[in-house]
N, C-alpha and C positions, 0 to 999 in steps of 0.2 A: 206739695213737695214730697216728692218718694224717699223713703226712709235709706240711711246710708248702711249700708251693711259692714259693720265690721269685725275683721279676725283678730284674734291674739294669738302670738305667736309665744309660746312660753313654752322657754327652751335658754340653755348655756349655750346652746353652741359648741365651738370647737378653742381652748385655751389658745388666744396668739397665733391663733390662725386665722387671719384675715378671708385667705382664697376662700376655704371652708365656710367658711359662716355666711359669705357670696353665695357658695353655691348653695345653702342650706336656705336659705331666703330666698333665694330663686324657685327652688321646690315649692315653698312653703307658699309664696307668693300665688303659686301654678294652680294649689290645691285651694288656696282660697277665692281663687277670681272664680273657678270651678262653682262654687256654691253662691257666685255670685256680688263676694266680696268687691266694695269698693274703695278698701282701705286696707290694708295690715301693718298693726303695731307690734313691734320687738321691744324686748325689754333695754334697759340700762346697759351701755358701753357692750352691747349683742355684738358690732363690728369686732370688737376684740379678745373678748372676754373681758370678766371684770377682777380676778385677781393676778393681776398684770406687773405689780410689784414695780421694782427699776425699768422695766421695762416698755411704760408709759410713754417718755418722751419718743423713744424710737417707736413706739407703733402709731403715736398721733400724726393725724394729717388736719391739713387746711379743709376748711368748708366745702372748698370745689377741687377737691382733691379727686384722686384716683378712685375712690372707692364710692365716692357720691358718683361721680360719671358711671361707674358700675351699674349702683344701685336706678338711677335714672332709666338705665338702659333696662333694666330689670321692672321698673315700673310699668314704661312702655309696652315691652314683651307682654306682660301681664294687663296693661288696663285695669291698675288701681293705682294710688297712691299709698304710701309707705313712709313711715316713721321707722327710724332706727337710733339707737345709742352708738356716741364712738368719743373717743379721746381727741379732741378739737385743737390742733396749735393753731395761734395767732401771735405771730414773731415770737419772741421768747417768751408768752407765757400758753399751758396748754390747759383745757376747760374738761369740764366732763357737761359732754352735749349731747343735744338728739337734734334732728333734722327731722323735717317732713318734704317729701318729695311730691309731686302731683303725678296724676296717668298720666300726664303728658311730656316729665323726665325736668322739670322745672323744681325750680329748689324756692318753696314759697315760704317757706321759716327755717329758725334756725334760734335752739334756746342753749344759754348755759348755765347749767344746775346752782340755784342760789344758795342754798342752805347745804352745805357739806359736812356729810355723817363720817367720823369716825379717825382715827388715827391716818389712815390711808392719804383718806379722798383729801383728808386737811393738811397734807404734806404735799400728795402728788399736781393736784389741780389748786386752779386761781378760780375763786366762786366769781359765777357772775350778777351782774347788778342790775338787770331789764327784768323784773317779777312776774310781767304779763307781756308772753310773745303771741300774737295771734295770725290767724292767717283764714282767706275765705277757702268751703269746700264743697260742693255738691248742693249751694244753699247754705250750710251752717261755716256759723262762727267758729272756731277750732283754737282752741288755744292748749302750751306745751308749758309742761315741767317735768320735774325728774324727783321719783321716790320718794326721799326725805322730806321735800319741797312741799306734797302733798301733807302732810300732819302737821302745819303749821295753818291753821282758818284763816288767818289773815292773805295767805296766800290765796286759797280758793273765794274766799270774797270776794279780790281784786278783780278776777276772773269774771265774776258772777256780778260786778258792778258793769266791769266794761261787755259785757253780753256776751261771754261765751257760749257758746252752746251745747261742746265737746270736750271735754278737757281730758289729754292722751299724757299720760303719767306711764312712760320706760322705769322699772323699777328694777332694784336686785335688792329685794327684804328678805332678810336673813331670821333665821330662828334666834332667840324664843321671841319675835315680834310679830307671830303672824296673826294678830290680833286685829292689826291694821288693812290686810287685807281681807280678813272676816266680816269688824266691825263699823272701823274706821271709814272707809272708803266709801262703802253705801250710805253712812251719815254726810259725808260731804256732800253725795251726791243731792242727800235729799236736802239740807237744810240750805244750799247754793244753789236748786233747783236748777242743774245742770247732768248733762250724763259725762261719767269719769270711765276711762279704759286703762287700768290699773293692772299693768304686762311685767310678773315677771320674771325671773333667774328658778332654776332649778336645780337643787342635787345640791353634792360638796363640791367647794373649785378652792382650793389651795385650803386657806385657814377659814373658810366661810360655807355656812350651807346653807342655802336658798330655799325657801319652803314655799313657792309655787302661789298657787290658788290664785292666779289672776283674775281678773273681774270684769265685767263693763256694767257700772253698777246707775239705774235709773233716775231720772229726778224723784220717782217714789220712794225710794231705799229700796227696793229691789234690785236683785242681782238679773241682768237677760242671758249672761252668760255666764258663767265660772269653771275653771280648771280643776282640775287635781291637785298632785304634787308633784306629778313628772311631765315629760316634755309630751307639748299636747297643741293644739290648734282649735282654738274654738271662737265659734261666730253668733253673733246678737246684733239685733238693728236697732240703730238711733231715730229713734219717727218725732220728726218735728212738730209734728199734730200733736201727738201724745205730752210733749214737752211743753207746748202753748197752752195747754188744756190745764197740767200740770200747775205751769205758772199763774195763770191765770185764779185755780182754787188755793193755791199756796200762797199767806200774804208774806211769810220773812219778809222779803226782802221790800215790800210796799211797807212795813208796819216798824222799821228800823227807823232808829232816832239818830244819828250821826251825831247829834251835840254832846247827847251824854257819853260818849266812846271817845271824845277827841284826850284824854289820859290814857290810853291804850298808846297813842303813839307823841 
């Protein structure tokens, strides 16, 4: 099986500009299939910006809203598939999601951020309660969450019980936490012997400042690709070989005792 090649797009974008962040994605999209890419992940609520304030509910849309038809068409255009962040309404209440779209302009998941950071996201958004969204791609298992989601193990276990084999984390981490993206991230990757692509926010956007360094961090602990701190675009391949091989000398997850963990929940 041929390794999946994937971009990170790590960038803000344009505040509350929808059309903009379309066409910023579209580029970005253009520039990644270019080298090959068969994927590109955006950060956390990329569709809108994320210090969006009162103005949440009006810029959320439904799943198959106008801007997923966009982005679909943009997939296509391109030949890859695509993950983005956006503000999800679902009748009256609105989520903080991402979507994965396939090359082929099909909407094959779709998660809502469980674990909600901070004054904001715990006013503006209703958390969602599905922990493990997954979806097939290229050969791998693909599974979604959002930021915060990731620094909680119990979340990435679930992942790594039900056989992920990618797990695409939209993020907006802010300072002084970029610890998480340094340290954190490459630990999950290795000790769930899974690969993580950890995409996110950059620069100051209202009262927040995003501090970059996105990652696609290996089931070794190793990083295959990582950012900066400003807006950037960078590609690392997921090789399923390398991941089996991985699994295979790694026993975690063979050498777990479940019995003695059932006081954990």
């Amino acid at each position: 099986m041929p390794a999946l090649r994937t971009a990170l797009l790590q960038s803000s974008g344009s505040l509350s500009d929808v059309a903009a962040n379309l066409k910023a994605l579209d580029e970005a999209a253009g520039r990644a299939a270019a080298t090959g890419a068969g994927l590109i992940v955006c950060p956390e609520l990329f569709l809108t910006g994320y210090a969006i304030g009162d103005d949440v509910a009006k810029l959320a849309e439904a799943a198959d809203g106008p801007s997923a038809r966009a982005i679909a068409e943009i997939a296509v255009r391109h030949g890859l598939a695509v993950v983005y962040g956006y503000p999800e309404r679902d009748g009256d209440a609105v989520y903080n999601a991402a979507q994965l779209i396939g090359p082929d302009g099909s909407r094959l998941a779709n998660y809502r951020k469980t674990h909600l950071f901070g004054c904001f996201e715990q006013e503006a958004f209703t958390p969602g309660d599905q922990p493990v969204v997954q979806a097939d791609l290229n050969g791998l298992r693909v599974g979604m969450m959002i930021c915060y989601d990731v620094e909680f193990p119990e979340n990435v276990r679930a992942h790594a019980l039900a056989g992920t084999d990618l797990l695409l984390v939209p993020t907006a981490q802010m300072h002084p936490f970029q610890f998480v993206a340094e340290s954190l991230v490459p630990v999950r990757a290795f000790e769930n012997q899974l690969y993580v692509a950890y995409v996110n926010r950059t620069g100051p956007e209202g009262e927040f400042e995003f501090v970059g360094l996105s990652c696609l961090a290996g089931p070794d602990g190793a990083a295959r690709a990582r950012a900066g701190r400003g807006t950037e675009l960078v590609v690392g391949d997921v090789d399923p070989e390398f991941l089996a091989a991985s699994r295979a000398n790694n026993p975690y997850l063979r050498d777990r005792r479940p019995g003695l963990y059932a006081s954990l929940v």
